[in-house]
SEFI-18390 format. One record per residue (C-alpha): residue in one letter; x, y, z. Coordinates in steps of 0.05 Angstrom, whole numbers, plus 5000, padded with zeros to 4 digits. Example, Ala and Ser with C-alpha at 12.3 -4.5 7.8 and 13.67 -1.06 7.14 Angstrom:
REM residues 2
ATOM	A	5246	4910	5156 $
ATOM	S	5273	4979	5143 $
This chain:
REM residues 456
ATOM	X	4814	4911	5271 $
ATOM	X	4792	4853	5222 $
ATOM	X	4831	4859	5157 $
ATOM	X	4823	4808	5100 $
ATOM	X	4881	4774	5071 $
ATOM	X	4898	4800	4997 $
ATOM	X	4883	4759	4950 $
ATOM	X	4953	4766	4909 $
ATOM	X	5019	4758	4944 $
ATOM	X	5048	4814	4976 $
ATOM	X	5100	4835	4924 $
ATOM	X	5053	4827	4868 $
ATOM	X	5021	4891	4835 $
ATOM	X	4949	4898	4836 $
ATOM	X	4927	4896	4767 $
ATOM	X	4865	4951	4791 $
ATOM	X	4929	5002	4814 $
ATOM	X	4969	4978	4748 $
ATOM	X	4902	5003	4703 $
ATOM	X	4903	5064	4745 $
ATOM	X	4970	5085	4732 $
ATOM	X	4968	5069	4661 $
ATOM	X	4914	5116	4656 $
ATOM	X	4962	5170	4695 $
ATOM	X	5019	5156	4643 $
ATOM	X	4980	5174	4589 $
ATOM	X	4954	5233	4622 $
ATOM	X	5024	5254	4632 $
ATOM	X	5041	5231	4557 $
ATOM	X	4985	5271	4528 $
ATOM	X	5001	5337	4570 $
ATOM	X	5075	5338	4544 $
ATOM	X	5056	5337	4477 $
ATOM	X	5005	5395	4486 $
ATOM	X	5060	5435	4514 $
ATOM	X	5111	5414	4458 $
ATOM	X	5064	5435	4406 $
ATOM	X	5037	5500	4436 $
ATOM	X	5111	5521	4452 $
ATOM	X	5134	5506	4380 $
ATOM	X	5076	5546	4349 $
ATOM	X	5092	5606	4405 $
ATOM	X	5163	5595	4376 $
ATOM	X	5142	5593	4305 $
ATOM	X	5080	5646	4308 $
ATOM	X	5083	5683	4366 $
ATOM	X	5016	5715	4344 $
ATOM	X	4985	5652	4377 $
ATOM	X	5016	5672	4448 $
ATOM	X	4982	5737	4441 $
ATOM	X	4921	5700	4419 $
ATOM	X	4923	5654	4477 $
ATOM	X	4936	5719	4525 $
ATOM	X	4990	5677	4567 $
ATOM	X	5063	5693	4572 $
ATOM	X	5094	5630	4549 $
ATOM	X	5176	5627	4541 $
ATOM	X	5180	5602	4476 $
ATOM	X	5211	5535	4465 $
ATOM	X	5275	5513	4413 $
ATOM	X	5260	5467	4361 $
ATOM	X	5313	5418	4389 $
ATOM	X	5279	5412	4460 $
ATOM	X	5212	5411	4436 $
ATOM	X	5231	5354	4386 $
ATOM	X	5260	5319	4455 $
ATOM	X	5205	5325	4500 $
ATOM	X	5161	5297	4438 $
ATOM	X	5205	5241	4425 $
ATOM	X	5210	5221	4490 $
ATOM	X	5138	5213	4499 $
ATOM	X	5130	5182	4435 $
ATOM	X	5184	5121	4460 $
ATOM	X	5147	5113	4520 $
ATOM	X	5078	5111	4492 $
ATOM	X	5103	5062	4433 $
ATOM	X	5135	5016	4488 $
ATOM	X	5068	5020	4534 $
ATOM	X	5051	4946	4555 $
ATOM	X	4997	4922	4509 $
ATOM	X	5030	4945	4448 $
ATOM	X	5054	4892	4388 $
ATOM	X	5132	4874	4399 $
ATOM	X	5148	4906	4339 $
ATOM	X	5116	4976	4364 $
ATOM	X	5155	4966	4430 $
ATOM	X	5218	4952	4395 $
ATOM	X	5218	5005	4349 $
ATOM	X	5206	5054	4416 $
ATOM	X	5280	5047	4436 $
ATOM	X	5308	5068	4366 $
ATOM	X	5260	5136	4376 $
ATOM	X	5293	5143	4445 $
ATOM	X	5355	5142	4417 $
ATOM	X	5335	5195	4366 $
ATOM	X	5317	5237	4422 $
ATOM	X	5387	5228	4459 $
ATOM	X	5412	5247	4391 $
ATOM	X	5380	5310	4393 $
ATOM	X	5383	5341	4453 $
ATOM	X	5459	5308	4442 $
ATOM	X	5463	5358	4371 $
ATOM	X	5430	5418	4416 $
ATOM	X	5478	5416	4470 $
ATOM	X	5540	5415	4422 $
ATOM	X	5514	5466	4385 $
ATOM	X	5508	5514	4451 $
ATOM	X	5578	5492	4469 $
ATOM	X	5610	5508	4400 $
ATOM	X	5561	5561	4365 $
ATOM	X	5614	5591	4318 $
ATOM	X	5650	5522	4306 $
ATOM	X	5657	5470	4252 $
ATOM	X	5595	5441	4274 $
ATOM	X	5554	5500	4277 $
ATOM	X	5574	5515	4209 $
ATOM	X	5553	5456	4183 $
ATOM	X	5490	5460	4217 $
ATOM	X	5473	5539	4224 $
ATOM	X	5391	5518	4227 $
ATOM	X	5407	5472	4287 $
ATOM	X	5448	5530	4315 $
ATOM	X	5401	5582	4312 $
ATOM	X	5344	5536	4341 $
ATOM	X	5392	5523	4402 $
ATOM	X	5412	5602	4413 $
ATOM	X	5342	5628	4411 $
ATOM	X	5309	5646	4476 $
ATOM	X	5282	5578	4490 $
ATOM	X	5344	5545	4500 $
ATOM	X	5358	5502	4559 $
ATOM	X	5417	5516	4605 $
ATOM	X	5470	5460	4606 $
ATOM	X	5435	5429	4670 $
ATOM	X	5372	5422	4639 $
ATOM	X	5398	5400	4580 $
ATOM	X	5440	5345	4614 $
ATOM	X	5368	5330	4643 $
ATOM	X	5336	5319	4582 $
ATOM	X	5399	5274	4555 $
ATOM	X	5400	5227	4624 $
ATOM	X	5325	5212	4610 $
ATOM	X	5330	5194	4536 $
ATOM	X	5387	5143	4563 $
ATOM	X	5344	5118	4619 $
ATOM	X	5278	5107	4569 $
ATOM	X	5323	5070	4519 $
ATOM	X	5333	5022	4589 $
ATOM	X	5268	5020	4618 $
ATOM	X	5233	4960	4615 $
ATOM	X	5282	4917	4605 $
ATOM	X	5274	4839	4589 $
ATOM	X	5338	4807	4625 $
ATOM	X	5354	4825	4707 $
ATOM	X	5415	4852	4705 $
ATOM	X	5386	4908	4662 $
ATOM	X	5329	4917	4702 $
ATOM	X	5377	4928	4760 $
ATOM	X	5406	4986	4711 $
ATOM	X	5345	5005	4700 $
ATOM	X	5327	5015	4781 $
ATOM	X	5395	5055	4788 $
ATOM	X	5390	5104	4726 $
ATOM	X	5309	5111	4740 $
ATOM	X	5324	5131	4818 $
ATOM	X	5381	5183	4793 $
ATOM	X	5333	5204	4744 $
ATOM	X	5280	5224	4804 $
ATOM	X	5340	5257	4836 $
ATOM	X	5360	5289	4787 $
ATOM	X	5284	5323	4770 $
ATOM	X	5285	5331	4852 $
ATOM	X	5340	5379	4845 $
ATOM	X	5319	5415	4794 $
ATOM	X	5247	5425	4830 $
ATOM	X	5282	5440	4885 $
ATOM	X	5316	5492	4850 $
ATOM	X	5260	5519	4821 $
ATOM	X	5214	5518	4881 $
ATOM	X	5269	5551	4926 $
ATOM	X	5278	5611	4875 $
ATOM	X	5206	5625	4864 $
ATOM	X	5206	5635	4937 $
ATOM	X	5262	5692	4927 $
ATOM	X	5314	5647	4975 $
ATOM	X	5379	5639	4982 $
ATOM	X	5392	5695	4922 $
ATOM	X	5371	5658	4869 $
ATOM	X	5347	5696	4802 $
ATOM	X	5303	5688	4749 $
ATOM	X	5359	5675	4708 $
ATOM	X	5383	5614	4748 $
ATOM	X	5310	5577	4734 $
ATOM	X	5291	5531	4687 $
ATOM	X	5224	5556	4647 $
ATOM	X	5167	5529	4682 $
ATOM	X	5139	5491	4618 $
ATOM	X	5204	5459	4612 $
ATOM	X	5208	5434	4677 $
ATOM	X	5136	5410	4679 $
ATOM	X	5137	5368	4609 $
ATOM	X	5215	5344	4645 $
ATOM	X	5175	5324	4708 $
ATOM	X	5115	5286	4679 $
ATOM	X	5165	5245	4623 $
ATOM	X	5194	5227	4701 $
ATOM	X	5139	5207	4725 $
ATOM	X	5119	5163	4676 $
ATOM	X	5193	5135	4668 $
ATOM	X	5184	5124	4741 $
ATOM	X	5115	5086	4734 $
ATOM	X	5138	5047	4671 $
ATOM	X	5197	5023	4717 $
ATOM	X	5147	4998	4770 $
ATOM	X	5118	4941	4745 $
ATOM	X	5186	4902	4748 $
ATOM	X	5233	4943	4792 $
ATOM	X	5253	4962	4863 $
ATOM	X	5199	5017	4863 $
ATOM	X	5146	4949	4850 $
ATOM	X	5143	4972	4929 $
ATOM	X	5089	5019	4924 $
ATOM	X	5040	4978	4880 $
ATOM	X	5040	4915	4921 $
ATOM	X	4984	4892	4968 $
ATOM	X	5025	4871	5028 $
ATOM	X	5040	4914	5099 $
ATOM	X	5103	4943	5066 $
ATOM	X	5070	4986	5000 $
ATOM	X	5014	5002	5055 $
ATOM	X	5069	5038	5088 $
ATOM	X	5116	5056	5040 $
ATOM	X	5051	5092	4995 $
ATOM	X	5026	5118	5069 $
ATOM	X	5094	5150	5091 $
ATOM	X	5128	5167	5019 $
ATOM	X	5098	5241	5006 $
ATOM	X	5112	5263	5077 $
ATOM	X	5180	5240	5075 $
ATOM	X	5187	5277	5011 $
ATOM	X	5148	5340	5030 $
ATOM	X	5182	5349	5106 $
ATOM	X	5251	5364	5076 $
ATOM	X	5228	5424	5039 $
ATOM	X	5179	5440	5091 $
ATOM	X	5248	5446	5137 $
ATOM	X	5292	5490	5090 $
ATOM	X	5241	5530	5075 $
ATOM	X	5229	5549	5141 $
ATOM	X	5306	5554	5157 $
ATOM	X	5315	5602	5101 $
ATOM	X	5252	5644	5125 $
ATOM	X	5278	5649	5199 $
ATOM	X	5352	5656	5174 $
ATOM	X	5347	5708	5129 $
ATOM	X	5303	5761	5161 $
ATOM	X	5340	5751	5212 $
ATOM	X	5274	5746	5264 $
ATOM	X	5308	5703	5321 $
ATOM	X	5381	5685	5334 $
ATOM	X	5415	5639	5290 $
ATOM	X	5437	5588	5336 $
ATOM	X	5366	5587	5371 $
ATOM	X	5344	5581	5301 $
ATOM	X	5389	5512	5291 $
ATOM	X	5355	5491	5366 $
ATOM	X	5283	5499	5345 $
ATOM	X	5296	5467	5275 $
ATOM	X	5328	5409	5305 $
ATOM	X	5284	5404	5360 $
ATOM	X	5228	5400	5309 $
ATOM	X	5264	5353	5262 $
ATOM	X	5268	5301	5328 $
ATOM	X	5192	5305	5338 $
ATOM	X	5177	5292	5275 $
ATOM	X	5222	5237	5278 $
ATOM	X	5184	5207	5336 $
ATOM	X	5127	5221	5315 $
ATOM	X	5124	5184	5242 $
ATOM	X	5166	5124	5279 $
ATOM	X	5106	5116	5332 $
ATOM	X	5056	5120	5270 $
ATOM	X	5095	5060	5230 $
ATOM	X	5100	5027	5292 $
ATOM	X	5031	5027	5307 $
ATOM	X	5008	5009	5237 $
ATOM	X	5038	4946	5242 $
ATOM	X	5034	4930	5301 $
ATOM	X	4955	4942	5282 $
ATOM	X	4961	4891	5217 $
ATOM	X	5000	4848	5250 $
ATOM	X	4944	4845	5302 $
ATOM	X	4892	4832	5248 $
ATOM	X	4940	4774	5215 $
ATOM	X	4949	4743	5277 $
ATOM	X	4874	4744	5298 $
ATOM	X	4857	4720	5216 $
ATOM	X	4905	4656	5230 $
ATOM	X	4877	4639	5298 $
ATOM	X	4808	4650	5283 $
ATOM	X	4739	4626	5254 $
ATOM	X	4717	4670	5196 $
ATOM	X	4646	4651	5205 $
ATOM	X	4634	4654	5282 $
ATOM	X	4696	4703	5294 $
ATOM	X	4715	4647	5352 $
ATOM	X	4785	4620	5357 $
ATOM	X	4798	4558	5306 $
ATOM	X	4823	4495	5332 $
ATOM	X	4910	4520	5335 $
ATOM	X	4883	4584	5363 $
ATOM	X	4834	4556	5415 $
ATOM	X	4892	4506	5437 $
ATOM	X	4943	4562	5437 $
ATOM	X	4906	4602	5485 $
ATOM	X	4874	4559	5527 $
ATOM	X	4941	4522	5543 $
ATOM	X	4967	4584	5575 $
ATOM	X	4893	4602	5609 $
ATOM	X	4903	4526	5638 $
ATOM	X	4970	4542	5668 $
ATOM	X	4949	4607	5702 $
ATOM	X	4893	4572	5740 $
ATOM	X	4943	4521	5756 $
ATOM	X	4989	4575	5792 $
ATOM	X	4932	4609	5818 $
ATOM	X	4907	4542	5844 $
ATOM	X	4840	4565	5815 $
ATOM	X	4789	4518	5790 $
ATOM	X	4798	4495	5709 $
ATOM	X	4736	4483	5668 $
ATOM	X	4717	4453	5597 $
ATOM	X	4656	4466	5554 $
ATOM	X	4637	4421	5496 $
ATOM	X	4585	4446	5458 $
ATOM	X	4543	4414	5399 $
ATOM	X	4496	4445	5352 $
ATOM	X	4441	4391	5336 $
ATOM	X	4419	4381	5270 $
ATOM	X	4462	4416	5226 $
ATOM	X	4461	4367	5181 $
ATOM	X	4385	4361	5176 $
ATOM	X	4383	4435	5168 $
ATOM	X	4436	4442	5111 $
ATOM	X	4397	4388	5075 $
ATOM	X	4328	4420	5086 $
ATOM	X	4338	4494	5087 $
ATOM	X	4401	4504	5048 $
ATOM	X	4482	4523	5080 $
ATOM	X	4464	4587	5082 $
ATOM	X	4414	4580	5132 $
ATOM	X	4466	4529	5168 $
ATOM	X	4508	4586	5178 $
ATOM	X	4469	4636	5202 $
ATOM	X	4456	4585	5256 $
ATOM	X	4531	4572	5268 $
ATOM	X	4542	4643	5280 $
ATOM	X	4482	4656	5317 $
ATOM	X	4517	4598	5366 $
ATOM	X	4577	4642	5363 $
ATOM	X	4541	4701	5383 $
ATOM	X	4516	4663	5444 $
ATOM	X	4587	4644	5470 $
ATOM	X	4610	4720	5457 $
ATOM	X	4548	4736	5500 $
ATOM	X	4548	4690	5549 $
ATOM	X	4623	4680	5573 $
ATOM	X	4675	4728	5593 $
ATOM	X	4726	4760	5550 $
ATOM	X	4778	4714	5595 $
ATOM	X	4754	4655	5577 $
ATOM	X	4774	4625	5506 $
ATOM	X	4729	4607	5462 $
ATOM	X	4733	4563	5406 $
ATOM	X	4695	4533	5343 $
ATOM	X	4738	4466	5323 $
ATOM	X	4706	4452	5249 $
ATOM	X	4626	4442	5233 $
ATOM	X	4572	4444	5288 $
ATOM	X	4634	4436	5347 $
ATOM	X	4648	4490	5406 $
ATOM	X	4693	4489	5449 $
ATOM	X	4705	4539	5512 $
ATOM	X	4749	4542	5565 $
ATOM	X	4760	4580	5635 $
ATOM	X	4768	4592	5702 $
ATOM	X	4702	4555	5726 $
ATOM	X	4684	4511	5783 $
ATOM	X	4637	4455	5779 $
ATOM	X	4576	4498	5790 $
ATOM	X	4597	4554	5754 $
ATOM	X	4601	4512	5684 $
ATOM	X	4536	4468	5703 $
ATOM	X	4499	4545	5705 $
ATOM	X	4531	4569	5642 $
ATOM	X	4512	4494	5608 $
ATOM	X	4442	4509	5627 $
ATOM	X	4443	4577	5614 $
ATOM	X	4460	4568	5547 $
ATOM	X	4403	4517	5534 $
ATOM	X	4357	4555	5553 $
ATOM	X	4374	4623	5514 $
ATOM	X	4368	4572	5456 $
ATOM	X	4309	4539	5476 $
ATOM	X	4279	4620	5471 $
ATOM	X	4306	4628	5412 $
ATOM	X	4272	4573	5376 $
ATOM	X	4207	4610	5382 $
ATOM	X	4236	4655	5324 $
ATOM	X	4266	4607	5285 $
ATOM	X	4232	4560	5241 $
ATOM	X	4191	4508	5280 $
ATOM	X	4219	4448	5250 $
ATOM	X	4286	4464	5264 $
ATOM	X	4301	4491	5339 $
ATOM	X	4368	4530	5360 $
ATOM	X	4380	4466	5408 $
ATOM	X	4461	4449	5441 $
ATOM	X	4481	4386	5460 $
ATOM	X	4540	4399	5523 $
ATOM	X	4586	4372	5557 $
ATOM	X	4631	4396	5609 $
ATOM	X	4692	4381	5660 $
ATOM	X	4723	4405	5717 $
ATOM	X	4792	4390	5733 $
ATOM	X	4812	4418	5800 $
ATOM	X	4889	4456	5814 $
ATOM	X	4924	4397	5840 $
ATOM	X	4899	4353	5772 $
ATOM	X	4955	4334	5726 $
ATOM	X	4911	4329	5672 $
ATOM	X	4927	4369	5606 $
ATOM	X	4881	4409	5568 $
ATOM	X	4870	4354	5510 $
ATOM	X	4858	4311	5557 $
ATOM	X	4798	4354	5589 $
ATOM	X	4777	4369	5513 $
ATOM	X	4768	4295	5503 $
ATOM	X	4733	4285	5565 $
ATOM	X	4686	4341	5549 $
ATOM	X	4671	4317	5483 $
ATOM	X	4645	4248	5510 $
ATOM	X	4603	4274	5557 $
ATOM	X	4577	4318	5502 $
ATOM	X	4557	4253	5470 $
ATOM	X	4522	4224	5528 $
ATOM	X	4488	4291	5528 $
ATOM	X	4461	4273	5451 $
ATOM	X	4452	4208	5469 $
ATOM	X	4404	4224	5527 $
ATOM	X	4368	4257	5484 $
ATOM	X	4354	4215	5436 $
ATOM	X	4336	4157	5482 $
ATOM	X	4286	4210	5502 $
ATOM	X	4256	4222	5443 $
ATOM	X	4246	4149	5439 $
């Protein structure tokens, strides 16, 4: 597997995902504010629910005026925005921890001092749309978190990690809850969930908290280009899904009571190690994969898809000292590709290429998957192998002649022609392998120098 290198560093976001998600933000901003509004007029007219033919909870004034002024501060502070639009964001977060700050004291003391003073406040919070304290300790946490997202200096960005991961918690929980008592488990009511509205317009607000805190954060993980957010994006929803997946099906075996309990715990457990195994073996192999593909992009040629010069050399090094323990024959090709220069010039680098990795494809072709082959820079090839004296004067000839063929479809002027040189060194030689290279390369330049004499 051939993988390109990214062109940003591994930690950095890609600015193509950062557009995307700024689109998903205010997606999620726009659908809160549909819900806030539509709630408030169920709350205010609740001819409109029968109008819209939907059973709709309606929603209090106070946590409607939250959920809007949270998406307000996080749509004023969206990157892009003057500093004085961004600023101002933090004072309307504020105003929103302010009110869901009024609500809540006004559940917890309805016939008190307060509630006296405000009676409109307290009827708001008493009507049928109020939150329970949970929910409203929800709401409260992520006005304090948006007043800290996005923060300039790094110790509050650290903050800003912790409070935006207890955030996601915290909305986990609360789905959880939600999710388990739809399901009719564990004897939860109606009256123990949170209004589905609610906890949608408190889920999205996360989610964009969440994205907003990605840019600059610890969750910058999942944007990045390197191995790691390939993994962590890959792996993240399953390792968020299988939990439920498992308590779910505990609670349906459990409570119907279809197998025994403590063969129950066995298959569950059982189940839970597989899947264990199974997404280790799958991480493992993905990088093992990449790391594969980076390996192979530092070692070889990106033209001819032949080792480089540090990759020819590592390889054949350790191809040199198996023949020597084998006491096998060691051979070295130097190859030349004649009149590169002349065909750059006259045809254009393009064209030069094309030739330089039709030269490649004639070493793939040619030579064994054993044998390491090489490009070291412009019109130079290198192989090396397990070859006797006979065995690399055929493969020298047999390569001129393929190319010699060749030419016939090639322009005319400017033949697929190899000048080649070659040594053998035999098991008891001493010789090391850039010593052979060298040798090989001079009597590639006899070779060219025959030749021209030749042509002469």
């Amino acid at each position: 597997m051939r993988l390109p290198l990214p062109s940003l560093p591994p930690g950095q976001p890609d600015p193509i995902r950062l557009h995307r998600m700024l689109i998903v933000q205010r997606v999620c901003l726009a659908l809160v504010a549909l819900i806030s509004i539509t709630l408030i007029s169920v709350w205010i007219f609740p001819q409109v629910g029968d109008s819209l033919h939907v059973a709709l909870t309606p929603l209090s004034v106070p946590t409607a005026l939250t959920a809007i002024l949270c998406a307000l501060s996080l749509a004023m502070s969206e990157p892009g925005n003057p500093l004085l639009l961004r600023q101002m964001s933090r004072y309307v977060a504020v105003l929103a921890a302010l009110s869901v700050t009024a609500m809540m004291v006004a559940n917890l003391a309805p016939l008190s001092a307060v509630a006296s003073i405000l009676p409109a406040l307290g009827r708001a919070a008493s009507t049928p749309g109020a939150l329970s304290p949970l929910s409203e300790g929800a709401f409260l946490f992520l006005s304090i978190v948006i007043i800290f997202v996005r923060s300039d200096t790094v110790l509050a960005r650290r903050i800003s990690d912790v409070l935006v991961s207890c955030l996601c918690l915290l909305a986990l929980v609360l789905l959880s809850q939600d999710l388990f008592g739809t399901a009719g488990l564990f004897g939860l009511t109606a009256a123990d969930l949170i209004p589905p509205q609610v906890l949608f317009s408190l889920l999205l607000v996360t989610i964009v908290v969440t994205l907003r805190q990605a840019e600059f954060g610890v969750f910058s993980i999942f944007l990045g280009c390197g191995i790691g957010s390939r993994i962590a994006r890959g792996f993240a929803p399953i390792l968020l899904v299988w939990p439920f997946l498992r308590e779910v099906g505990q609670a349906q075996i459990a409570f119907p009571r279809l197998i025994p309990a403590h063969f129950a715990v066995a298959l569950l457990t059982s189940l839970a190690v597989a899947f264990s195994l199974v997404l280790l073996m799958t991480i493992v192999w993905r990088i093992n994969g990449m790391e594969t593909a980076i390996h192979d992009l530092t070692l070889r040629d990106d033209l001819t898809g032949l080792y480089n010069m540090s990759g020819f050399y590592l390889l054949a090094e350790q191809t040199l000292r198996l023949a020597q323990r084998a006491k096998m024959p060691f051979s070295v090709l130097f190859l030349d590709l004649d009149g590169l220069k002349i065909i750059n010039d006259h045809l254009g680098h393009n064209i030069g290429s094309k030739y330089l990795a039709k030269t490649g494809e004639l070493l793939f072709a040619n030579f064994r998957d054993a044998d390491v082959k090489g490009r070291f820079g412009g019109d130079e090839f290198v192989v090396a192998g397990q070859f006797s004296m006979v065995g690399i004067e055929v493969a020298a000839l047999r390569l001129k002649t393929i190319a010699a063929e060749l030419s016939l479809d090639v322009d005319k002027r400017f033949p697929l022609s190899f000048s080649i040189g070659h040594v053998t060194c035999e098991p008891y030689s001493t010789e090391t392998l850039k010593e052979l290279v060298a040798r090989a390369d001079q009597a590639m330049y006899e070779d060219k120098r025959c030749k021209k004499v030749a042509r002469v």
